[in-house]
N, C-alpha and C positions, 0 to 999 in steps of 0.2 A: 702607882699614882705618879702623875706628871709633876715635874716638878719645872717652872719657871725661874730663869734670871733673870734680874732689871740691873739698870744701872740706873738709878736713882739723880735728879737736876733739879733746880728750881728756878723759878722764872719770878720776881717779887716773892711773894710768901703761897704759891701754888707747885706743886710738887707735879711732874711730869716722870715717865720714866722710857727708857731705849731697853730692847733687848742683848744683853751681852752680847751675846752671837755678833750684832753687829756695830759692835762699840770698836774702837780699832784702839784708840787712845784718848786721853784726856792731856788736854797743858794747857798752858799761861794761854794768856791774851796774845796775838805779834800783830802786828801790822798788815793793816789788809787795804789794799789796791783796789782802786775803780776798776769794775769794767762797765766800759761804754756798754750800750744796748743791750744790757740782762734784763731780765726779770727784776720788778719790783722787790721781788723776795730775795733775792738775791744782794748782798751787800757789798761782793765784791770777791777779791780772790786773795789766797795768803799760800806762801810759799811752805812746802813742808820739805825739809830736805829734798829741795830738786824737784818736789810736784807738786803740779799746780792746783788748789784743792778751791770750790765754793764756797764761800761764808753766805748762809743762807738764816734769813730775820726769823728766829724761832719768836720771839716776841711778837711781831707784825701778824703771823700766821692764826698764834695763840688768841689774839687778841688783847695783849698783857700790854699797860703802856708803854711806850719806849722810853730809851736812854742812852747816855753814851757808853761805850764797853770802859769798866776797868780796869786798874792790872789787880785787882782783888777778883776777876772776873774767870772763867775759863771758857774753852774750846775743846768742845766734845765731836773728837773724829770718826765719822760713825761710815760705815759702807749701806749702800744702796742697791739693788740689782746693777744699777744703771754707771754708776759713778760714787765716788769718795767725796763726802762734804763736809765742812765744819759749821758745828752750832755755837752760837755764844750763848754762855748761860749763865746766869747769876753765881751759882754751885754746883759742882758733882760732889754727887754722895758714893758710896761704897755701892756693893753690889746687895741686891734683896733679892732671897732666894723666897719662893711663897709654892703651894700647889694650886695647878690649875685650874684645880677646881673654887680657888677664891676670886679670879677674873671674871667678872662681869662683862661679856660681849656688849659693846656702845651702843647696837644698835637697840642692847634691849632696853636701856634706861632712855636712851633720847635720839631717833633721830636725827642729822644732820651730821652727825660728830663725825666730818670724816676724816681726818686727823687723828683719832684717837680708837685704837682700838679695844682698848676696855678700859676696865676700870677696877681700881684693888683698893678695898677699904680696910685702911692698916689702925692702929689703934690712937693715934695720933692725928689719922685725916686720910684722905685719900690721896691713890698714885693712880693718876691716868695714862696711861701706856700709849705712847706716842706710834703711830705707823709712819717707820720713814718710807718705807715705799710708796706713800701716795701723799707723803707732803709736797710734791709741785704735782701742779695738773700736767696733763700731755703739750700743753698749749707752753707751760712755763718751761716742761722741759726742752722743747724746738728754738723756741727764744735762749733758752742758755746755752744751748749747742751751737746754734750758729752765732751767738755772742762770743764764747772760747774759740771758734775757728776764725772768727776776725780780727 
């Protein structure tokens, strides 16, 4: 039997989750930089020892209202095929290990969900499994590439 890791966030009181695999780290909130001509999704940039990483609106995406970051807040360093990005999120939780056969593929409960690739109903509520691979479009990502080369 397959067995799943999450890495468990929450955005307001909606639980999302990253797969381990591509969690890199979790920390505090730091300071994050404009950059000129990004993507709307896009918040700006934060230094991680010497590299330069995306802070990219898991809220905006989500549809969750916004806010401003706290330092109660964190940054979940997650990897992408494409590139390394920071999420701001409310909370990171521990890790949840579940079998895959408790995911629910997105596309069977609701169309549209493209951001989310399943869905795990835990006994407390449900965890939507977040796809970072296709949280920017093709479109957001060419605007972000040629926004970091300028």
């Amino acid at each position: 039997m397959r067995r799943v890791q999450l890495v468990a966030f929450f955005l307001g009181d909606r639980r999302y989750a990253l797969h381990l695999g591509a969690v890199e780290r979790v920390i505090p909130p730091v300071d994050i930089i404009p950059l000129p001509k990004a993507p709307e999704i896009v918040l700006g940039l934060i230094n991680l020892r010497g590299k330069i990483i995306p802070v990219l609106n898991v809220r905006r995406r989500f549809r969750v209202p916004e806010r401003q970051i706290g330092l109660q807040d964190h940054f979940i360093i997650a990897r992408t095929s494409r590139r390394v990005v920071a999420l701001p999120v409310d909370s990171a939780g521990g890790v949840i290990e579940i079998s895959g056969q408790e995911v629910t593929e997105a596309s069977d409960i609701l169309s549209g969900l493209e951001h989310v690739e399943g869905v795990v109903k835990l006994r407390d509520g449900m965890l939507l499994i977040h796809d970072l691979e296709r949280f920017l479009s093709l479109e957001e990502e060419a605007t972000l590439d040629r926004a970091l080369r300028e």
